[in-house]
C-alpha positions as CSV (number, residue, x, y, z in Angstrom):
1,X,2.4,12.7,1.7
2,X,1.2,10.0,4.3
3,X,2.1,7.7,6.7
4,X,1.2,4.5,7.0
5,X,2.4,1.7,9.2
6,X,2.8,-2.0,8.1
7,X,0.9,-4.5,9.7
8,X,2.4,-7.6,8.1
9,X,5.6,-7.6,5.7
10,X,5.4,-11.0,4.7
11,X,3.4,-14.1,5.3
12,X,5.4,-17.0,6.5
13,X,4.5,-19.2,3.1
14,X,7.1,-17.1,1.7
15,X,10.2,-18.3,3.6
16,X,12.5,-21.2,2.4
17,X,14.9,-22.8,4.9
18,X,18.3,-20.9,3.4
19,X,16.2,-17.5,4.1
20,X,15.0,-15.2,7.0
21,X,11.9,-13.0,7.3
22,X,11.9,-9.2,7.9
23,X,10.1,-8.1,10.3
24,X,6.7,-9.7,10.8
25,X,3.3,-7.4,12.6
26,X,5.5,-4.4,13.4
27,X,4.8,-0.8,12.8
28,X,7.6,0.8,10.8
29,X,7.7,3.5,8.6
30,X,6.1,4.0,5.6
31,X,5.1,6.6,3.1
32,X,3.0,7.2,-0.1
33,X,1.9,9.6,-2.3
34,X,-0.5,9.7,-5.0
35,X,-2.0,11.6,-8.2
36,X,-5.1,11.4,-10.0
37,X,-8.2,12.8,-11.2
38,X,-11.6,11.7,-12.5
39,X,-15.3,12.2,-11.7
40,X,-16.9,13.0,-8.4
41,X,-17.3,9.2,-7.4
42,X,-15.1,7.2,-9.5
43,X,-11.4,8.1,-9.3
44,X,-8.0,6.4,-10.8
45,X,-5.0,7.5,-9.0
46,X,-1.3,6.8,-9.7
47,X,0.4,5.9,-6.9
48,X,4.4,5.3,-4.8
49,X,4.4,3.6,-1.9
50,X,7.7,2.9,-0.1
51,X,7.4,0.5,3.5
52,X,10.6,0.1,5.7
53,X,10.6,-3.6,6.9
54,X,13.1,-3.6,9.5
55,X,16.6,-4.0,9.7
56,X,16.8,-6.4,6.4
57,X,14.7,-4.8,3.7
58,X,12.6,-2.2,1.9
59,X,10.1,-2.4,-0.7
60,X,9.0,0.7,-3.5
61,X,5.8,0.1,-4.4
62,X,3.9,1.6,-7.7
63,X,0.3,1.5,-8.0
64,X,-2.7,2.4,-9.9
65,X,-5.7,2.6,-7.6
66,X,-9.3,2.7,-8.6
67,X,-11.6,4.5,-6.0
68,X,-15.0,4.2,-6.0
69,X,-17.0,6.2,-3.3
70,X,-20.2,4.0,-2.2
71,X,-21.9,6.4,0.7
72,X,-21.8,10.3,0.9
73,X,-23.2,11.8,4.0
74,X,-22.9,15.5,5.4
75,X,-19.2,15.7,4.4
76,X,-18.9,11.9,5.3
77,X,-17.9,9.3,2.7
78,X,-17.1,5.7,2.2
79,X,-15.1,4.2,-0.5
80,X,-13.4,1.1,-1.7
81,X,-10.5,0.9,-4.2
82,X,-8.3,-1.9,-6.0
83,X,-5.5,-2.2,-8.3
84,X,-2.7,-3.5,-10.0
85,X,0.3,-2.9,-8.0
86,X,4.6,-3.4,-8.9
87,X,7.0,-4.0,-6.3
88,X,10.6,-4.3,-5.9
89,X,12.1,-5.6,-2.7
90,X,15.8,-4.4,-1.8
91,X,17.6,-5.5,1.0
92,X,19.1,-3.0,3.2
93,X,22.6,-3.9,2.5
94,X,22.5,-4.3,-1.2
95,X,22.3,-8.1,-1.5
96,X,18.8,-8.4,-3.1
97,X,16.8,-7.4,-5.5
98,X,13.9,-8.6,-6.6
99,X,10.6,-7.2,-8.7
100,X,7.5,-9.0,-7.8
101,X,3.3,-8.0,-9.0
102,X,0.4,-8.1,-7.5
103,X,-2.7,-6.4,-6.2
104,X,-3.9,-4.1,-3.8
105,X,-7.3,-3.1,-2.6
106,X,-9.1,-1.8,0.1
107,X,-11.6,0.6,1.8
108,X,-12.2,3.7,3.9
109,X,-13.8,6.8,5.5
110,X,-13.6,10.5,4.4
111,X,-14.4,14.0,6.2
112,X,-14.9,16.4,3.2
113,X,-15.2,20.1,3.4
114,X,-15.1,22.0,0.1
115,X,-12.3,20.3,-2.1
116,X,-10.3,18.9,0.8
117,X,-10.6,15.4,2.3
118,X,-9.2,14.0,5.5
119,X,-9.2,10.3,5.1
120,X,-7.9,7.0,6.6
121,X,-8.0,3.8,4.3
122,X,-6.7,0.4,5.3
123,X,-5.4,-1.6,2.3
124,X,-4.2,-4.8,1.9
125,X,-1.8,-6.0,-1.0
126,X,-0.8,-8.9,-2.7
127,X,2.8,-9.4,-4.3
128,X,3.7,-12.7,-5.8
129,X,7.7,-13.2,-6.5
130,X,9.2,-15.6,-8.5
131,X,12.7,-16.0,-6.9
132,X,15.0,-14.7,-4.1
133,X,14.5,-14.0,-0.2
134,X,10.7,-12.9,-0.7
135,X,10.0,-15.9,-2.8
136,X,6.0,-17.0,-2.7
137,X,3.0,-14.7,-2.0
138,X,4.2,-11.6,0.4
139,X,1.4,-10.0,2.2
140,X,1.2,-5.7,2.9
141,X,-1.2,-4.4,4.5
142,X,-1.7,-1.0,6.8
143,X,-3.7,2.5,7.5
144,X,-2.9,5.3,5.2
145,X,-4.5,8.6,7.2
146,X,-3.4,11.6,5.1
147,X,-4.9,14.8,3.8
148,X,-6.3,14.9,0.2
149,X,-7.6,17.9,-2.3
150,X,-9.9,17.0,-5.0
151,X,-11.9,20.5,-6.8
């Protein structure tokens, strides 16, 4: 498991005049985990990601992330990944739910030694919703830093 603060929880696009926005460019606390398997340089993982926006709302994420590692150096490494990504959006005190899709990519740095990996990745992900208080594009992004084992 690791933890990874938000950096944005929605972009302002999103809001409507009869709505409010959770809390925007504040850490707070998140968590994922992920499975997967493949070949030394090209991995697909299943992932569930779960980011606590505040007071108002909370989001489960699933994901399926395709890693590809560009640069390996002395136990170094450099990767990028994308992927399709579901998420549903609950508020806090029960009022809302809402299931929105998108996608979610981004890129980081790895410290390998045998078949375990320290790694921190910032992604960035995009959820379009249809309806409801996260209406319009919503915007996730943060630094995962976790510990990973890959034989």
């Amino acid at each position: 498991m690791t933890v990874m603060p938000t950096t944005t929880a929605r972009s302002t696009d999103a809001l409507t005049a009869d709505t409010s926005a959770p809390a925007e460019t504040q850490a707070n606390s998140s968590f994922s985990m992920s499975v997967g398997g493949g070949a030394r340089d090209l991995t697909i993982a299943a992932a569930i990601l779960s980011h606590d926006l505040g007071s108002e709302y909370l989001t489960l994420s699933a994901a399926i992330d395709i890693r590809w590692t560009l640069v390996r150096w002395r136990g170094l490494s450099a990767g990028v990944n994308v992927g399709p990504t579901r998420t549903l959006l609950l508020a806090h005190d029960y009022s809302a739910l809402e299931m929105g899709g998108g996608v979610r990519g981004g890129g980081g740095l790895a410290y390998s030694r045998k078949a375990f990996s320290v790694f921190a990745e910032y992604y960035r992900g995009m959820i379009g919703f249809g309806d409801g208080p996260a209406k319009g594009t919503t915007m996730l992004g943060g630094l995962i830093v976790g510990l990973a084992f890959q034989p």
